[in-house]
MIFIVO-431028 format. One line per field, with one value per residue: residue number from 0; residue in one letter; x, y, z of N, C-alpha, C in turn. Coordinates in steps of 0.1 Angstrom, whole numbers, m for minus. Layout:
num = c(NUM,...)
residuo = c(A,...)
n_xx = c(X,...)
n_yy = c(Y,...)
n_zz = c(Z,...)
ca_xx = c(X,...)
ca_yy = c(Y,...)
ca_zz = c(Z,...)
c_xx = c(X,...)
c_yy = c(Y,...)
c_zz = c(Z,...)
END
This chain:
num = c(0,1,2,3,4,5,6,7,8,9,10,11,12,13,14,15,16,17,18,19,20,21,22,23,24,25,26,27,28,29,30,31,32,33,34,35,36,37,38,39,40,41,42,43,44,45,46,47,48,49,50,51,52,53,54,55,56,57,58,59,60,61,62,63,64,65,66,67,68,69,70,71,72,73,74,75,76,77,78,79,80,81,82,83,84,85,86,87,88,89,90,91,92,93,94,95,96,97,98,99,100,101,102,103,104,105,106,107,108,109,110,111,112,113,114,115,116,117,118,119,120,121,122,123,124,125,126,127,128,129,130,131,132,133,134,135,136,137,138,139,140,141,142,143,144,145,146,147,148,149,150,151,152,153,154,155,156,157,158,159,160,161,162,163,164,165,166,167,168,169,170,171,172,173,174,175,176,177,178,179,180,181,182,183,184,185,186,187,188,189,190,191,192,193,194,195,196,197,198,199,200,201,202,203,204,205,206,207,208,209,210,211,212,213,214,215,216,217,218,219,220,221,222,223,224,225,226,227,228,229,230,231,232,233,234,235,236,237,238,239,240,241,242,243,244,245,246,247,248,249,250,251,252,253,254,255,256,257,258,259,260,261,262,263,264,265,266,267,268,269,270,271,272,273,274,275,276,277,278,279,280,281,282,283,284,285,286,287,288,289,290,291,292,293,294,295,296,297,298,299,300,301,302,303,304,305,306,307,308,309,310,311,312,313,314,315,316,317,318,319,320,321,322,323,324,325,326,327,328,329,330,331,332,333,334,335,336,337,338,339,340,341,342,343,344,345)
residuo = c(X,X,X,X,X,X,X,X,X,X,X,X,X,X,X,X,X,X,X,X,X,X,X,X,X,X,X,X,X,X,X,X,X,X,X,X,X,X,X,X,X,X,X,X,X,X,X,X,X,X,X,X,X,X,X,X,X,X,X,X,X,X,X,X,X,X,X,X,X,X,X,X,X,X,X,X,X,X,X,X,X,X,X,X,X,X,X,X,X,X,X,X,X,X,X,X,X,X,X,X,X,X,X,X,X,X,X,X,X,X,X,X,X,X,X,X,X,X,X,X,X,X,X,X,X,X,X,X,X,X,X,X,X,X,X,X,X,X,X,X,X,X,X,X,X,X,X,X,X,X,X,X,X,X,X,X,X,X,X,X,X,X,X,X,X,X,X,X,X,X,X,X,X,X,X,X,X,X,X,X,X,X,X,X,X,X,X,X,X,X,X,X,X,X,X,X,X,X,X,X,X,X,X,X,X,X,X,X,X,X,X,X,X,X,X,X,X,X,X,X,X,X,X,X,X,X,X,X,X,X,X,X,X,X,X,X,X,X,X,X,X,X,X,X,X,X,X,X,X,X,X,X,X,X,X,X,X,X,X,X,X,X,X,X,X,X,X,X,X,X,X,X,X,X,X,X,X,X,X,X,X,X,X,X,X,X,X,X,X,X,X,X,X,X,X,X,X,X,X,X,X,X,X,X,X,X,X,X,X,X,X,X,X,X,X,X,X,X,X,X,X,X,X,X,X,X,X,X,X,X,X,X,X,X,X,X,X,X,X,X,X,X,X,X,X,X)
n_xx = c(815,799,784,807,810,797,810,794,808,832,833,830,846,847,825,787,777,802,812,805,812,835,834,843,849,825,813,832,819,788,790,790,764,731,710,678,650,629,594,577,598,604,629,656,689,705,712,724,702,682,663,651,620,587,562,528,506,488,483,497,530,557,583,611,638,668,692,715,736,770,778,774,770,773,747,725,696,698,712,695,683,693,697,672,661,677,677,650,649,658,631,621,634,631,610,582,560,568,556,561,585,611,635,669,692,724,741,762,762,777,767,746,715,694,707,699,675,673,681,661,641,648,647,620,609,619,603,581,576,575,550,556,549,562,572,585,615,648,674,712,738,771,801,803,782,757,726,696,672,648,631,600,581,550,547,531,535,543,553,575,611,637,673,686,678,683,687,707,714,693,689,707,700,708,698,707,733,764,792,786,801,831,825,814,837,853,833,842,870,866,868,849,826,793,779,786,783,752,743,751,735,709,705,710,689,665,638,638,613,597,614,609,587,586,601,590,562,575,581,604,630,651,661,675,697,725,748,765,787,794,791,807,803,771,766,780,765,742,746,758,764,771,784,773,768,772,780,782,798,795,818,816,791,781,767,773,779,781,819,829,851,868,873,883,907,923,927,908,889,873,884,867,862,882,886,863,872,893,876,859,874,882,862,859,866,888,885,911,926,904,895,917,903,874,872,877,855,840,840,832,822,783,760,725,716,710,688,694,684,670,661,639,648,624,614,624,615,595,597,620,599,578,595,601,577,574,599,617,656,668,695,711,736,744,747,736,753,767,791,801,812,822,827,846,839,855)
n_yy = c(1049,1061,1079,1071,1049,1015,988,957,930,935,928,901,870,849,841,835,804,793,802,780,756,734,705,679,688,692,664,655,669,663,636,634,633,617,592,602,581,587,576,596,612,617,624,628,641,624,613,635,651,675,691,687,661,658,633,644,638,610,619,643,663,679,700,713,737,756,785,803,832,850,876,881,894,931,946,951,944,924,907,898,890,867,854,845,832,804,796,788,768,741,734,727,713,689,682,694,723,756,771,791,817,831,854,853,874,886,917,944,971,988,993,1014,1013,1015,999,972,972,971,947,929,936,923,898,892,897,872,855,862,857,831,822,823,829,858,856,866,870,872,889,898,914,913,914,908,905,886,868,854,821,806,782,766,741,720,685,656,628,601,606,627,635,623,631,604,573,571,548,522,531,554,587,614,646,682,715,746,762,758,772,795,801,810,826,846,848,864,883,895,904,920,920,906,914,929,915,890,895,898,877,857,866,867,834,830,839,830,808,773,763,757,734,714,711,696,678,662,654,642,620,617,598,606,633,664,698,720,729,743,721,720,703,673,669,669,652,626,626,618,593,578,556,534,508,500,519,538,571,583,610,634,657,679,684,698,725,757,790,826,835,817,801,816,832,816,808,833,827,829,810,800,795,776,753,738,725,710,696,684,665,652,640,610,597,600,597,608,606,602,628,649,683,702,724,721,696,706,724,707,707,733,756,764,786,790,767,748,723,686,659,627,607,582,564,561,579,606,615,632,647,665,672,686,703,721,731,750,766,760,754,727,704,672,657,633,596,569,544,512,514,524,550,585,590,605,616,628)
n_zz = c(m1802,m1813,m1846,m1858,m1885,m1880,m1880,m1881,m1880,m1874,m1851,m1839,m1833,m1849,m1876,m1880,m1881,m1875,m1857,m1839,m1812,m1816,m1833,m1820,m1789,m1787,m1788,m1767,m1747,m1748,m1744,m1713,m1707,m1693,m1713,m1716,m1707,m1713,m1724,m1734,m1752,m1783,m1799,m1792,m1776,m1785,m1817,m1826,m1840,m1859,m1839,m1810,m1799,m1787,m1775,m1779,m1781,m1796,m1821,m1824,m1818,m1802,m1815,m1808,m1810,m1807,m1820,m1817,m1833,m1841,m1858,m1891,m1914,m1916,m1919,m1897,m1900,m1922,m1906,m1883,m1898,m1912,m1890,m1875,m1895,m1898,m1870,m1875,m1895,m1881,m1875,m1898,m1909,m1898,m1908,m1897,m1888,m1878,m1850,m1825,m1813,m1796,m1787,m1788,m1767,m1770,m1762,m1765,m1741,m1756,m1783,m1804,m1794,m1809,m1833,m1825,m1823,m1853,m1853,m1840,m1857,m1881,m1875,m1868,m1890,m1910,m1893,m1896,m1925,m1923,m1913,m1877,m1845,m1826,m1797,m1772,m1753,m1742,m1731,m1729,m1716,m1732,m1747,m1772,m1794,m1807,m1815,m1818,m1823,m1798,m1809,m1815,m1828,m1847,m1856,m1869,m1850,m1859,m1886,m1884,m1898,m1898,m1894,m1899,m1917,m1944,m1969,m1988,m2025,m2022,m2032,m2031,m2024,m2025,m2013,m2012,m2024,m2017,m1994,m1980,m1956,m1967,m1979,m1962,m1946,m1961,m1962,m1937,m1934,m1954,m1981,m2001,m2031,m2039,m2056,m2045,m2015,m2021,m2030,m2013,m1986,m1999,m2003,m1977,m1961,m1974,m1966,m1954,m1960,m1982,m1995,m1976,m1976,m2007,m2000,m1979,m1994,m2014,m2002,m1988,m1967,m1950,m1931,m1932,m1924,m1934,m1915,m1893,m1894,m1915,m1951,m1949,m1923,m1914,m1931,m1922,m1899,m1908,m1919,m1892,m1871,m1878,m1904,m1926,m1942,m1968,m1989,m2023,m2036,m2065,m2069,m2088,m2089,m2067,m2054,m2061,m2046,m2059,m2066,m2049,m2050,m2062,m2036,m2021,m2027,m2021,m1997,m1980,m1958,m1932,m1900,m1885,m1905,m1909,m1883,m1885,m1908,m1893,m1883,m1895,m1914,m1913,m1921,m1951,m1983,m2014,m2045,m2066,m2086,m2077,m2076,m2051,m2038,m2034,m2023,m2000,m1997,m1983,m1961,m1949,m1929,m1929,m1926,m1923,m1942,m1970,m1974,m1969,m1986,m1981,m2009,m2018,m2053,m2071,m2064,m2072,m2093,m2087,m2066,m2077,m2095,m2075,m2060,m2082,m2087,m2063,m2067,m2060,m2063,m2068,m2064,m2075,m2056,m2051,m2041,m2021,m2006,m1999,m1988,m1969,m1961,m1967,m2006,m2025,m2055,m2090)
ca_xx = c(812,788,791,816,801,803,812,792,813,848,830,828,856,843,808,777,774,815,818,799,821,840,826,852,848,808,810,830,806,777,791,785,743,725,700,661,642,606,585,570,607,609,640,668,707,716,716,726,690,681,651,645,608,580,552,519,494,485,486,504,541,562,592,617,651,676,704,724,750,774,775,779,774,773,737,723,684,701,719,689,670,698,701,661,659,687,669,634,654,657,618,619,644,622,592,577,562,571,546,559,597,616,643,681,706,741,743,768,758,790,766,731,701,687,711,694,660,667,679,650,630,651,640,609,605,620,591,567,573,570,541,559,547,577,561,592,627,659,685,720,749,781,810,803,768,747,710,685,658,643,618,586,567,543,545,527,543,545,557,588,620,650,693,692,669,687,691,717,702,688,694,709,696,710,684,708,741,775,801,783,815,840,818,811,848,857,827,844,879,863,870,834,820,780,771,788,772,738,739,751,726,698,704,707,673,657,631,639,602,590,622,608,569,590,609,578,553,581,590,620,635,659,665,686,697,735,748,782,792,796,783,805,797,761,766,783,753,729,756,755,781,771,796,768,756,778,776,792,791,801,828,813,779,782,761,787,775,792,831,833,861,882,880,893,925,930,929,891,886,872,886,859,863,895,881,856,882,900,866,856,880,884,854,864,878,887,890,924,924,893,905,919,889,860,875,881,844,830,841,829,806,774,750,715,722,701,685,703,673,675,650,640,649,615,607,633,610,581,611,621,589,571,603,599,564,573,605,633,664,674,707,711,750,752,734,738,756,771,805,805,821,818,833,842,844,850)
ca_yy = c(1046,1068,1088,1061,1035,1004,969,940,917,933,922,885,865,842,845,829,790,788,801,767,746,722,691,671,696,692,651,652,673,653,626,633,635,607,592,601,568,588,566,606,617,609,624,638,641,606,612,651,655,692,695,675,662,652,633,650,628,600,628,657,659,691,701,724,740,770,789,818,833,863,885,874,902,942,952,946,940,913,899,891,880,858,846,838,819,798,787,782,758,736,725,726,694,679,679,699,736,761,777,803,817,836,860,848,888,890,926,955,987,1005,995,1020,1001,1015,985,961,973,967,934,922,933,916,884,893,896,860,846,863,852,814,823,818,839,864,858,875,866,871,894,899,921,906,920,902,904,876,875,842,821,795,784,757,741,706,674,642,620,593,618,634,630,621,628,584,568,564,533,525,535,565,596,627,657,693,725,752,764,760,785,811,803,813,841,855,851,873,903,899,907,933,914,901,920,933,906,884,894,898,864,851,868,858,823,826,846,820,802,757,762,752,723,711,705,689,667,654,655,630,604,615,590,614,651,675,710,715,745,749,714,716,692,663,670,666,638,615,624,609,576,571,555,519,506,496,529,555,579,584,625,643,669,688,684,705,742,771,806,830,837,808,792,826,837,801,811,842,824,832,798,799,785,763,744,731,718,700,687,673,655,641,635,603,592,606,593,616,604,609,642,657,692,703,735,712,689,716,729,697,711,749,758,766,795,783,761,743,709,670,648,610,606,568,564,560,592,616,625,636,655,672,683,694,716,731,742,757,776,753,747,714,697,658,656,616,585,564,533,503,515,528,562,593,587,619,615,640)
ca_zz = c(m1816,m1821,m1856,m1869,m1894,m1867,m1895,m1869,m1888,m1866,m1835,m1839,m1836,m1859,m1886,m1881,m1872,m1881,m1842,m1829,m1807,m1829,m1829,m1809,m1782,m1784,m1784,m1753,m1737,m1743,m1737,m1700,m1705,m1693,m1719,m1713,m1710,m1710,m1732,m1743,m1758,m1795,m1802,m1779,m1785,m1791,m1828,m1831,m1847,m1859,m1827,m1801,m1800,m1776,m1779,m1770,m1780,m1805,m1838,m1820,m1814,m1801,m1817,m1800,m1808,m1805,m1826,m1820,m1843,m1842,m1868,m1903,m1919,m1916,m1923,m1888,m1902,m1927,m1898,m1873,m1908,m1915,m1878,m1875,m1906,m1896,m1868,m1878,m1902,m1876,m1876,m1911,m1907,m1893,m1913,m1889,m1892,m1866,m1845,m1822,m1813,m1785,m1789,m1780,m1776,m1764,m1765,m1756,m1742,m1764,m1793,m1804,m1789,m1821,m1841,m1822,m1831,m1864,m1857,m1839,m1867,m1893,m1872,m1868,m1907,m1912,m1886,m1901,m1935,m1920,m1902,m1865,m1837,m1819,m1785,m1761,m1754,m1730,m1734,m1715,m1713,m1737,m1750,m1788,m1794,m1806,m1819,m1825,m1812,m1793,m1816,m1812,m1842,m1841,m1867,m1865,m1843,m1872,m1904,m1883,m1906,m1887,m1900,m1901,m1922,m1957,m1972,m2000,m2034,m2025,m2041,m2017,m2028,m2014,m2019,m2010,m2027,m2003,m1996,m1969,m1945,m1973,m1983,m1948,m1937,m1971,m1960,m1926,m1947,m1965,m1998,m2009,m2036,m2041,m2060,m2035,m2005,m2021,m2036,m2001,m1982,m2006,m1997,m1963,m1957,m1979,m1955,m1959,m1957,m1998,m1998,m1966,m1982,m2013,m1998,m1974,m2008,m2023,m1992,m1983,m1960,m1939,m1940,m1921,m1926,m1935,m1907,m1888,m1891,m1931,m1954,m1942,m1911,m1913,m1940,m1910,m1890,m1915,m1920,m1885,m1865,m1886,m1906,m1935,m1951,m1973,m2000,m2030,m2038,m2074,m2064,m2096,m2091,m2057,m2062,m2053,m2044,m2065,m2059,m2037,m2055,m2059,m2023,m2013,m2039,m2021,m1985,m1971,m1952,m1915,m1888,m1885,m1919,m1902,m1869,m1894,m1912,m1886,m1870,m1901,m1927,m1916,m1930,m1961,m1992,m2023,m2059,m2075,m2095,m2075,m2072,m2038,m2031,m2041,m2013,m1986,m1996,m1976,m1945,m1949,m1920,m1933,m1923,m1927,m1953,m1973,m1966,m1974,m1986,m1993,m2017,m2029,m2067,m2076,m2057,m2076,m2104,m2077,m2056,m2084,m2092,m2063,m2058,m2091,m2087,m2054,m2068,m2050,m2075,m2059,m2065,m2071,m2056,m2049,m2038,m2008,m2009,m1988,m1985,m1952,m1961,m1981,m2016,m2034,m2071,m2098)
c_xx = c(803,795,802,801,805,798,807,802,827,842,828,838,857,833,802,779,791,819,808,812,820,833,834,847,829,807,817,822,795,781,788,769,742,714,683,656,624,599,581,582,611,620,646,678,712,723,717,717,688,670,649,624,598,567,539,502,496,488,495,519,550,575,600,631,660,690,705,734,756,777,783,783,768,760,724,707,686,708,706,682,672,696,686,656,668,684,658,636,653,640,613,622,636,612,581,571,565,556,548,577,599,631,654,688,714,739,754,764,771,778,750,726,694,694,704,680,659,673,667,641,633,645,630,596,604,610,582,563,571,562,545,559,562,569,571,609,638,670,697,733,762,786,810,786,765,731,711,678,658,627,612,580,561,551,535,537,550,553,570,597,631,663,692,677,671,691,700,707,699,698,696,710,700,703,691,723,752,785,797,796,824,838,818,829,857,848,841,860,878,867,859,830,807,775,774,779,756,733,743,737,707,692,698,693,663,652,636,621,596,598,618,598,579,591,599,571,565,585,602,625,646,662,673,687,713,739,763,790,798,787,790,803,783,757,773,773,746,735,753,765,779,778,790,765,770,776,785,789,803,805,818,798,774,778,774,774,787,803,838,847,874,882,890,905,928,928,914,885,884,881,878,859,872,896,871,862,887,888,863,861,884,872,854,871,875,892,902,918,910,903,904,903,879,862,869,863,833,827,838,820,794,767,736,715,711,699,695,689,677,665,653,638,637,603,611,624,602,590,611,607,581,583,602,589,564,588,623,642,672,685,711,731,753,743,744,741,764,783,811,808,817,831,832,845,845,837)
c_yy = c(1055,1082,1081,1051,1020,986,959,936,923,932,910,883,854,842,833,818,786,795,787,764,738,708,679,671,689,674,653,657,669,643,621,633,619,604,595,586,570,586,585,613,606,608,635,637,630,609,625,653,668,697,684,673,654,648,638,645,616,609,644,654,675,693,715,723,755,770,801,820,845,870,879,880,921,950,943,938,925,899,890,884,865,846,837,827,805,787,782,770,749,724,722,711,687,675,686,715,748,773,787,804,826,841,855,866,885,905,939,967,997,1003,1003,1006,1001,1005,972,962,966,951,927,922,925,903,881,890,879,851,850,857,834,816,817,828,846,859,861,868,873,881,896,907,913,916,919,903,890,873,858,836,811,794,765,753,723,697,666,634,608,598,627,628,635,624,613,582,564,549,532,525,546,573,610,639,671,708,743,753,765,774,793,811,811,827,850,857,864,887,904,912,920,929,909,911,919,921,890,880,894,880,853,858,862,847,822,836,838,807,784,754,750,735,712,702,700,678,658,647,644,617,603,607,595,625,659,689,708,735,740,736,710,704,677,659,659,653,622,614,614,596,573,562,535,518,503,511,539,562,586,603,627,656,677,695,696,719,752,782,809,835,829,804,803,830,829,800,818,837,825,820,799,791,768,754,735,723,706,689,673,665,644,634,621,590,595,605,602,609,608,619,654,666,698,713,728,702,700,721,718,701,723,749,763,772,792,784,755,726,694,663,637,612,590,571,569,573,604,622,632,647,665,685,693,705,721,740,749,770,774,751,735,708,680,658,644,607,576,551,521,502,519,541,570,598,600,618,629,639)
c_zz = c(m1822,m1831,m1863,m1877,m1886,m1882,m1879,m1874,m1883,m1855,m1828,m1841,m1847,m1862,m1880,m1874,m1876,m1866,m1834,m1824,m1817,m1822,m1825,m1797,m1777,m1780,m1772,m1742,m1730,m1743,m1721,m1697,m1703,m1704,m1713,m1714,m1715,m1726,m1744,m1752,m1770,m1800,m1792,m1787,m1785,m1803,m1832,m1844,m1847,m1848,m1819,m1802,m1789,m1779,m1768,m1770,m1790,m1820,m1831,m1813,m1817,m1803,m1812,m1800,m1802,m1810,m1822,m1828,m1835,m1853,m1880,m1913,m1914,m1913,m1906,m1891,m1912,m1914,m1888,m1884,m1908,m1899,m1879,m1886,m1902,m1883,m1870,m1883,m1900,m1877,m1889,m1917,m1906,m1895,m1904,m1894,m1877,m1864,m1838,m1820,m1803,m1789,m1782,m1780,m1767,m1772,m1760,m1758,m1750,m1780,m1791,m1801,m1800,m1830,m1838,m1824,m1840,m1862,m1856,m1850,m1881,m1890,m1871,m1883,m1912,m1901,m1892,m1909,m1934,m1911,m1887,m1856,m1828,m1805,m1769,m1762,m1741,m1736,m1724,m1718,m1719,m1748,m1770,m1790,m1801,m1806,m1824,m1816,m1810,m1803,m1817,m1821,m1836,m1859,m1857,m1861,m1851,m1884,m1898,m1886,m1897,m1898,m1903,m1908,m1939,m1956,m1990,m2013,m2035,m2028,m2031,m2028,m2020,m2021,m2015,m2014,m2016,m2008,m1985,m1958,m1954,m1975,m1970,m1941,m1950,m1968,m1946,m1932,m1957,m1982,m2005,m2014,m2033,m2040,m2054,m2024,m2007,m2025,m2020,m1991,m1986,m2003,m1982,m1957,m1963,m1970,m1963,m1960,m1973,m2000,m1993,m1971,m1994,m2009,m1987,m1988,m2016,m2014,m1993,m1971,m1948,m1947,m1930,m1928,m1927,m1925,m1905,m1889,m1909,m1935,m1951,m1927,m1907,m1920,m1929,m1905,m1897,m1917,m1911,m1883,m1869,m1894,m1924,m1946,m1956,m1986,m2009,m2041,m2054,m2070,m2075,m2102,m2074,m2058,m2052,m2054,m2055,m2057,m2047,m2040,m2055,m2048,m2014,m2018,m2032,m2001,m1974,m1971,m1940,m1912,m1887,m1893,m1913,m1891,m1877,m1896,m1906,m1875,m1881,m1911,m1926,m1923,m1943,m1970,m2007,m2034,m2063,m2081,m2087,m2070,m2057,m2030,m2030,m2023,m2000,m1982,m1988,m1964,m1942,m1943,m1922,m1926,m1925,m1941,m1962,m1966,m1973,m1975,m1992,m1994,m2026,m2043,m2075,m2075,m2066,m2083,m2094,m2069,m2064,m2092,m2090,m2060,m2066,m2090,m2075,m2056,m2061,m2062,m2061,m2067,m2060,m2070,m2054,m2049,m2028,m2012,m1997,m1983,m1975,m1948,m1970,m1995,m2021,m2050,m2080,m2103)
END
């Protein structure tokens, strides 16, 4: 390769968090884990929560995850940015702030070791700017590369925001435009314009850091991050496998990236959107006339996405806010209700 222009984005078989294991695949998996009983584990994988967490004292409590992607897009120093942000995200979920991190590479020796420089340092950038220490990492020999981290932050044991915890009424708030699947499967394609990929990129290097202190600063009641599982994806998560809690979303109230809507005309839909589909659509009911893309965009795997906040009614103005003076454009797309399911209305 050397002396060619090497596109990451033909070396992935599929972009960003839209190569996760589908989420069929991943529940029979864990289904084989035994539960933890230890009194000191506050959250494990029961409730596919964004970090697991451990308590470490009476006011101290250690949150700890890990993401990898494969290449999303072209610009290798955008790519580890994108990747490191995507997980930090993770403790962001959680009300948490992150404290230090550890490098994930899948790397092949056909590619310069100088590309992987600059990834590390793209990731290195995105820790910095969330004050989160690099502090070493693991690398290994793989035909697809692969770049992100194992990353570490605290909360109070009391103040960590779980996926479960709405109650009908509240108001679901999402803090980050959709589309990065559609968009990323269109650079892959070579069909995303400039203002495309810059406006996709933009987002996805955008720390959940500012949405995170919002949506604490207002009593948010449950929060998540919206990544490979799409937004209904993650939206089951927070329902919860109870029969009492669902949410009723405006199809047209949903923030787009730009050219989302025409790439999905000219066929630039992951794979993954479709494995989505078929995990959650049956919780899923669509208003007559809501139009078909608007639908499809529930299931679009998300690249560090923005956050899902229930926010109590009484909270919304304080929500709104505290994200303003930090620079968040937040998005009211529904409210939580007793229907069991997610209602899509125009």
């Amino acid at each position: 390769m050397a002396g060619e222009q090497i596109r990451l984005t033909q070396l992935a078989t599929a972009s960003g968090c839209a190569a996760k294991l589908g989420p069929r695949n991943l529940a029979r998996a864990l289904a084989r884990l035994v539960p933890t009983s230890d009194p000191r584990l506050l959250v494990g994988p029961e409730t596919l929560d964004d970090a697991a967490a451990i308590r470490l004292s009476d006011d101290l409590a250690l949150l700890f995850t890990a993401d990898f992607i494969t290449p999303l897009v072209d610009d290798p120093m955008q790519w580890g940015r994108i990747a490191a942000t995507n997980a930090i995200s993770d403790i962001y979920a959680m009300g948490g702030r992150p404290l230090a991190a550890l490098n994930l590479v899948c790397w092949s020796n056909c590619l310069p070791v100088e590309m992987l420089g600059d990834v590390l340092a793209g990731g290195a950038a995105a820790a910095a700017a969330a004050e989160c220490l690099v502090v070493g990492g693991h690398t290994i020999e793989d035909k697809e590369p692969k770049y992100g981290m194992a990353v570490v932050g605290t909360a109070h044991p009391d103040r960590i925001l779980r996926n479960q915890g709405a109650r009908p009424g509240d108001l679901l708030y999402l803090t980050k435009p959709l589309g990065t699947g559609i968009i990323t499967t269109a650079i892959k394609a070579g069909l995303a314009s400039a203002q495309e990929i810059e406006a996709a990129v933009l987002s996805m290097t955008t720390l959940n850091r500012a949405a995170s202190e919002a949506a604490i600063a207002a009593g948010a009641r449950a929060l998540t991050d919206v990544t490979g599982f799409g937004l209904a994806g993650h939206l089951t998560e927070m329902l919860g496998p109870a029969a009492g809690l669902g949410v009723e979303l405006s199809a047209h109230a949903l923030p787009l990236l730009p050219g989302v809507r025409e790439q999905m005309n000219q066929g630039m839909i992951p794979a993954g959107a479709y494995r989505n589909r078929d995990a959650y659509r049956q919780r899923v009911a669509v208003a007559e006339g809501t139009p078909g893309d608007l639908e499809m965009l529930l299931y679009d795997p998300q690249t560090s996405g923005g956050l899902l906040a229930a926010i109590p009614p009484e909270s919304a103005g304080r929500f709104e806010s505290e994200a303003s003076q930090r620079g968040v454009n937040i998005h009211r797309i529904g409210q939580f209700t007793e229907s069991g399911s997610i209602f899509v209305v125009r």
